[in-house]
ZADO-712735 format. One line per field, with one value per atom (N, C-alpha, C): residue in one letter; atom name; x, y, z. Coordinates in steps of 0.02 Angstrom, whole numbers, padded with zeros to 5 digits. Last residue first. Example, Ala and Ser with C-alpha at 12.3 -4.5 7.8 and 13.67 -1.06 7.14 Angstrom:
<atoms>
code: c(S | S | S | A | A | A)
site: c(N | CA | C | N | CA | C)
u: c(00642 | 00684 | 00645 | 00660 | 00615 | 00660)
v: c(-00112 | -00053 | 00002 | -00284 | -00225 | -00165)
w: c(00354 | 00357 | 00394 | 00390 | 00390 | 00390)
</atoms>
This chain:
<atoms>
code: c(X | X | X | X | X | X | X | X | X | X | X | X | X | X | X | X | X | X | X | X | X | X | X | X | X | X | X | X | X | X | X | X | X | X | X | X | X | X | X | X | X | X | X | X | X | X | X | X | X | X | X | X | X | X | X | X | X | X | X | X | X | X | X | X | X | X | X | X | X | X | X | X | X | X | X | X | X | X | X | X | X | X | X | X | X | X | X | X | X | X | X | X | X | X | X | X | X | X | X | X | X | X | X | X | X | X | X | X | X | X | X | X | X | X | X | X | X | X | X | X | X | X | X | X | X | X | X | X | X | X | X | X | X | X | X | X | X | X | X | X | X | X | X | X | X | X | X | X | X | X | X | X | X | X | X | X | X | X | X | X | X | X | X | X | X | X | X | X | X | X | X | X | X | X | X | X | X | X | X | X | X | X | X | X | X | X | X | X | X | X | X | X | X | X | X | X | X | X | X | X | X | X | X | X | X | X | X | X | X | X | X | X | X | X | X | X | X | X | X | X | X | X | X | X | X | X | X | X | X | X | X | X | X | X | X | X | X | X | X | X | X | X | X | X | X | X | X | X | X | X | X | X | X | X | X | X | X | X | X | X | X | X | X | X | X | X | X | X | X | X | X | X | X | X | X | X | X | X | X | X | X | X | X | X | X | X | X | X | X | X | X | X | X | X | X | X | X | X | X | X | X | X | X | X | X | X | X | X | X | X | X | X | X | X | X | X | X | X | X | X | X | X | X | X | X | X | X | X | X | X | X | X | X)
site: c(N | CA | C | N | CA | C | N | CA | C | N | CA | C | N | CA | C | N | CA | C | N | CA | C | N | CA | C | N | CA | C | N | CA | C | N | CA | C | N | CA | C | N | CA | C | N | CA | C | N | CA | C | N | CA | C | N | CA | C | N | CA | C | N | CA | C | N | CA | C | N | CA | C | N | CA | C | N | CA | C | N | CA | C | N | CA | C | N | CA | C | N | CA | C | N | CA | C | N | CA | C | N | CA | C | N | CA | C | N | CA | C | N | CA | C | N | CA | C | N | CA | C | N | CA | C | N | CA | C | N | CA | C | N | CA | C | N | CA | C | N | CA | C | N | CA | C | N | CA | C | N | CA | C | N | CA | C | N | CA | C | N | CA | C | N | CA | C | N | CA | C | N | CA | C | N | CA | C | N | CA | C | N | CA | C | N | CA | C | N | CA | C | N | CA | C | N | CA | C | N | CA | C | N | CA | C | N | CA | C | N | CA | C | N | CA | C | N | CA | C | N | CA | C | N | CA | C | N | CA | C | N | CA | C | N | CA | C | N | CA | C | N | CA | C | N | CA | C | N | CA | C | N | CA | C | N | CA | C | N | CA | C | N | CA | C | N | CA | C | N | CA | C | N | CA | C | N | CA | C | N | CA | C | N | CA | C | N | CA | C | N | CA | C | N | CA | C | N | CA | C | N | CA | C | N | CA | C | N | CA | C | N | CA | C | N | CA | C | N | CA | C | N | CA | C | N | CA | C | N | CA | C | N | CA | C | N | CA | C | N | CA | C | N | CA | C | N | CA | C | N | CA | C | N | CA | C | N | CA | C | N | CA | C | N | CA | C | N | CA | C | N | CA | C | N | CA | C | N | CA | C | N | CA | C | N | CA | C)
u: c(00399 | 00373 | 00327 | 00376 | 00390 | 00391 | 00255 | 00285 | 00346 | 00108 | 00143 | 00179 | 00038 | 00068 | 00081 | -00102 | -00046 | -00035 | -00142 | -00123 | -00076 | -00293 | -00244 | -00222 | -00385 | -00340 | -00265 | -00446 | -00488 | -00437 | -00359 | -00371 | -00438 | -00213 | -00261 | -00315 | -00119 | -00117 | -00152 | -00012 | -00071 | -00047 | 00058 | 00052 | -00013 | 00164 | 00070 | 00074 | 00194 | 00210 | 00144 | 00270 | 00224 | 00236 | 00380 | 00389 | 00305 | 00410 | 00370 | 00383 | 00462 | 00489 | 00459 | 00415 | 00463 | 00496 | 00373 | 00353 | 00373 | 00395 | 00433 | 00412 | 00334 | 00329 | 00365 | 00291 | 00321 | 00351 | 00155 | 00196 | 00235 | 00177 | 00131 | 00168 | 00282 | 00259 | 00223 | 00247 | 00268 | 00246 | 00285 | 00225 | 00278 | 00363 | 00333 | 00267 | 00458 | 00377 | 00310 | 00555 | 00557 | 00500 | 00463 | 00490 | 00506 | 00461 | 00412 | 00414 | 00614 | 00583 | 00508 | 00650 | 00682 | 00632 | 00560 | 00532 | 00585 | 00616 | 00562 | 00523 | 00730 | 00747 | 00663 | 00693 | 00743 | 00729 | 00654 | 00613 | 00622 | 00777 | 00708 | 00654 | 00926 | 00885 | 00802 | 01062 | 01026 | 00944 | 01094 | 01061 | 01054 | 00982 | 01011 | 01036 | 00966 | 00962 | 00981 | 00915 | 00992 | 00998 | 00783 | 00817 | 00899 | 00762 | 00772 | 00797 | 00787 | 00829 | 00824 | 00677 | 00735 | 00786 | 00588 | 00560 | 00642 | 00614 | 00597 | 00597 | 00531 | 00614 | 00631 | 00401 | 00469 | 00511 | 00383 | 00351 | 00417 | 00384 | 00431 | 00426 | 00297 | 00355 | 00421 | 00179 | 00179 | 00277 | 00193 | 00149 | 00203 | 00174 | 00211 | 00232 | 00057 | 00107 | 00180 | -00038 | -00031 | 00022 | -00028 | 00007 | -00009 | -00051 | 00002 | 00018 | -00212 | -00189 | -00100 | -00247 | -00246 | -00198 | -00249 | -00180 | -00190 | -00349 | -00256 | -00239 | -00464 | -00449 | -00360 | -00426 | -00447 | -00434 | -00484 | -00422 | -00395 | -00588 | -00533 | -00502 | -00680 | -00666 | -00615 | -00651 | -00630 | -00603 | -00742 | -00639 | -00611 | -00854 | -00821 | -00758 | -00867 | -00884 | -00840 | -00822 | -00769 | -00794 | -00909 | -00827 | -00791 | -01006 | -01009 | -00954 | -00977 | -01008 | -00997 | -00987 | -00905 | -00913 | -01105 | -01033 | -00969 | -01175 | -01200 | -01132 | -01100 | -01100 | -01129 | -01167 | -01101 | -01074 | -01292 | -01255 | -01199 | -01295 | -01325 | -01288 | -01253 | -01233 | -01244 | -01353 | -01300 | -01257 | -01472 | -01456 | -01388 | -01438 | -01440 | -01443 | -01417 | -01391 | -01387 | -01567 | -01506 | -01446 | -01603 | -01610 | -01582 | -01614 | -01549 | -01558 | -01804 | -01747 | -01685 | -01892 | -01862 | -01793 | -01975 | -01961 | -01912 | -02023 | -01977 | -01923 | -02050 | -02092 | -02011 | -02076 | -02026 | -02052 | -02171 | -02144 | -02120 | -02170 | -02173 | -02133 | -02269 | -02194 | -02202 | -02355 | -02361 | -02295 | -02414 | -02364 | -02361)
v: c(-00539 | -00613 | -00594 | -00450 | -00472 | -00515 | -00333 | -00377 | -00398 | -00269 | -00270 | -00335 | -00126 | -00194 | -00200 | -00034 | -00049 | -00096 | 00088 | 00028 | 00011 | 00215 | 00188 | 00104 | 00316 | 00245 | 00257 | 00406 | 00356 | 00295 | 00520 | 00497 | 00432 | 00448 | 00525 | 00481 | 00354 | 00409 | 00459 | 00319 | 00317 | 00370 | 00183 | 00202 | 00230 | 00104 | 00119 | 00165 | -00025 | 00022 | 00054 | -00094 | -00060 | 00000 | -00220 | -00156 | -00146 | -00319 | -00312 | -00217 | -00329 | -00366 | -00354 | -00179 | -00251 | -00287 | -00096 | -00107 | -00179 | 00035 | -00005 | -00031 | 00126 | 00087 | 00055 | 00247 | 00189 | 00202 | 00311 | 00311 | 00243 | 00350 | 00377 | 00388 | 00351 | 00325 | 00365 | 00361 | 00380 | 00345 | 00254 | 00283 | 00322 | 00196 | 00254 | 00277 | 00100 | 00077 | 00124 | 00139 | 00123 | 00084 | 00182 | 00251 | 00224 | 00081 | 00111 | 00146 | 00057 | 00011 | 00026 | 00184 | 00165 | 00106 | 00158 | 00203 | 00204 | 00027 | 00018 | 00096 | 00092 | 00046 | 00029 | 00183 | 00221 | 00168 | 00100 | 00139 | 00170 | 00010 | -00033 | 00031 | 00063 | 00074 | 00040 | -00062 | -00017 | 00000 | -00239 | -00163 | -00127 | -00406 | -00343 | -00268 | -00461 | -00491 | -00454 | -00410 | -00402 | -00437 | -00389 | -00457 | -00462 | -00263 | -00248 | -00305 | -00298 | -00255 | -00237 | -00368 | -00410 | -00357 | -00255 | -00335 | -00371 | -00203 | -00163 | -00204 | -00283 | -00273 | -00235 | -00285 | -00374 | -00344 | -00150 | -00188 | -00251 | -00146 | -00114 | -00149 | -00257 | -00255 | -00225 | -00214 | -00265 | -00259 | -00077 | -00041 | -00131 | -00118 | -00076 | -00070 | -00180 | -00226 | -00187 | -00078 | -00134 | -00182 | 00004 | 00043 | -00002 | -00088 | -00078 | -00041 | -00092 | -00134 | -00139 | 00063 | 00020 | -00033 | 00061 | 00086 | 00076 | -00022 | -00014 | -00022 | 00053 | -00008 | -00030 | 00170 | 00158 | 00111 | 00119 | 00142 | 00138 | 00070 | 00034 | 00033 | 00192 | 00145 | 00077 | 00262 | 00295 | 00248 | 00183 | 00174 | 00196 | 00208 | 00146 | 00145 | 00320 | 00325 | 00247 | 00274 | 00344 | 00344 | 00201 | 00183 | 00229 | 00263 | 00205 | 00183 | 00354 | 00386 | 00332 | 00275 | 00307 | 00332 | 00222 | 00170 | 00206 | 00334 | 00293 | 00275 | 00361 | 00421 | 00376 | 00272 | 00277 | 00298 | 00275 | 00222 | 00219 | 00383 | 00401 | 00342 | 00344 | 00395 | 00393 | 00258 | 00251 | 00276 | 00339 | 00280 | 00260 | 00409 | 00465 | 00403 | 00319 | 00365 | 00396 | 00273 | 00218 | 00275 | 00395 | 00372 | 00340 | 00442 | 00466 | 00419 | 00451 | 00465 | 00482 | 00465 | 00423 | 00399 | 00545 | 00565 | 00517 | 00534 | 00555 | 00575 | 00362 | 00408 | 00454 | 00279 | 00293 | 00337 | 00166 | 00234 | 00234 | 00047 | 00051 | 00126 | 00012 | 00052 | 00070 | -00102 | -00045 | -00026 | -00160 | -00167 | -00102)
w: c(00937 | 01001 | 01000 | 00784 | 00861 | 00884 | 00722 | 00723 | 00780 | 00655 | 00710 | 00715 | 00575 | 00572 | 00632 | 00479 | 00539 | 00554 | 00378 | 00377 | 00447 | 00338 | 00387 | 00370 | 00268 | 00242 | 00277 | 00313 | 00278 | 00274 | 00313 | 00389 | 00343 | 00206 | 00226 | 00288 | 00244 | 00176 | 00174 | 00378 | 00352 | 00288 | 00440 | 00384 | 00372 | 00603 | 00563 | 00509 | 00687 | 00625 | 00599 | 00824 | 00789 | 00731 | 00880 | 00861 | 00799 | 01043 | 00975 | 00943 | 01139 | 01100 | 01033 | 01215 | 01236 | 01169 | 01098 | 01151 | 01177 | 00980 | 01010 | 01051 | 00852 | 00936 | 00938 | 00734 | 00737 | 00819 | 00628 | 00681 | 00713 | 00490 | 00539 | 00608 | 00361 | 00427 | 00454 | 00199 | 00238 | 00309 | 00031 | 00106 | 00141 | -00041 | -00069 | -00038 | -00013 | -00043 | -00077 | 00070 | -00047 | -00029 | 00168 | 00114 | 00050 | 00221 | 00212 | 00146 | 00243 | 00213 | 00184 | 00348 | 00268 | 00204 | 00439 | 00388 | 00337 | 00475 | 00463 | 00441 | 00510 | 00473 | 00459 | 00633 | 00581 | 00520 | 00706 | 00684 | 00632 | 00744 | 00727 | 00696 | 00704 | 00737 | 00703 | 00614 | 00617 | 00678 | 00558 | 00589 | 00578 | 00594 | 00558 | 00597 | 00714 | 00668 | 00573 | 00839 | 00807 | 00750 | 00844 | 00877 | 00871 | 00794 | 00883 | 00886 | 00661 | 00688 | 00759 | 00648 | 00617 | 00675 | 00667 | 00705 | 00706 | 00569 | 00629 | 00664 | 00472 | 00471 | 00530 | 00498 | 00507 | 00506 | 00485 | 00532 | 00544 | 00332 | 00401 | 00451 | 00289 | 00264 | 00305 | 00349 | 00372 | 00351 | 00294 | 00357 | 00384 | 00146 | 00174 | 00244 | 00161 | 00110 | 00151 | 00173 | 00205 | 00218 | 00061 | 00115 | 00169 | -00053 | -00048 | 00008 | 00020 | 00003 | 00025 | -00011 | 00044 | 00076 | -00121 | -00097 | -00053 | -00193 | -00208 | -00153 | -00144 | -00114 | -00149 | -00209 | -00117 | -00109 | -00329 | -00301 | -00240 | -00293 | -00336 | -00324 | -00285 | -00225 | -00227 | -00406 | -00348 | -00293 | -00518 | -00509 | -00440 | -00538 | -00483 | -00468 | -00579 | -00509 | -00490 | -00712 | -00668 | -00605 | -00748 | -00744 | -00699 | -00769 | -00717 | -00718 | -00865 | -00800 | -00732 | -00974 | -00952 | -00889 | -00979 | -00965 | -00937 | -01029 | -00960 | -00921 | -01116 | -01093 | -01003 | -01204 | -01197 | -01131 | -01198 | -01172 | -01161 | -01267 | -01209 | -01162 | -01401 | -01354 | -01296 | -01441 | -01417 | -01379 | -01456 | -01404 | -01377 | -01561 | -01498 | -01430 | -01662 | -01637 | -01558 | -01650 | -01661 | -01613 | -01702 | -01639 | -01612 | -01857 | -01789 | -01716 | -01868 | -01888 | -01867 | -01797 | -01780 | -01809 | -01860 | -01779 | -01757 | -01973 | -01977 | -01920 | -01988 | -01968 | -01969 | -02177 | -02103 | -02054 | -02273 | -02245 | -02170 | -02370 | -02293 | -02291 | -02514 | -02481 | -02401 | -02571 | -02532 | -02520 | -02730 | -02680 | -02638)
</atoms>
């Protein structure tokens, strides 16, 4: 009967595979998360940007009050953005939200 010998080079490898895979997965998690994110807060400073926007919209028709710019960065602000910049133009009121010059959100609401 023969005994199958091991080579000794190969000894751990299992090992050192894994690792490496590991180390692959956590590398490809942390690059993808960035544009994830980005894409979030995009998203919520959209949600935001559209949310002032109608109420700014509610408040030039008299439909609430308070000032249409004043009331659409209250509404911004418990969303936890800041305004960029906020328009008034006849019937319609503009809102724009940005977070850094990559991620702009802008609404517009009105007749």
């Amino acid at each position: 009967m023969r005994q199958k010998t091991r080579a000794l080079s190969e000894s751990g490898s299992g090992t050192v595979l894994a690792l490496g895979l590991m180390a692959m997965l956590v590398s490809l998690f942390a690059v993808l998360q960035l544009p994830v994110r980005d894409l979030v807060t995009q998203s919520r400073a959209q949600v935001a940007a559209d949310q002032g926007a109608v109420s700014a919209a509610d408040s030039l028709r008299g439909l609430t009050t308070g000032i249409p710019c004043q009331v659409a960065e209250l509404v911004v602000a418990h969303n936890k953005f800041t305004i960029d910049s906020c328009r008034v133009v006849g019937n319609s009121v503009y809102v724009s939200v940005r977070i850094n010059p990559f991620i702009v959100a802008e609404a517009r609401a009105g007749i």
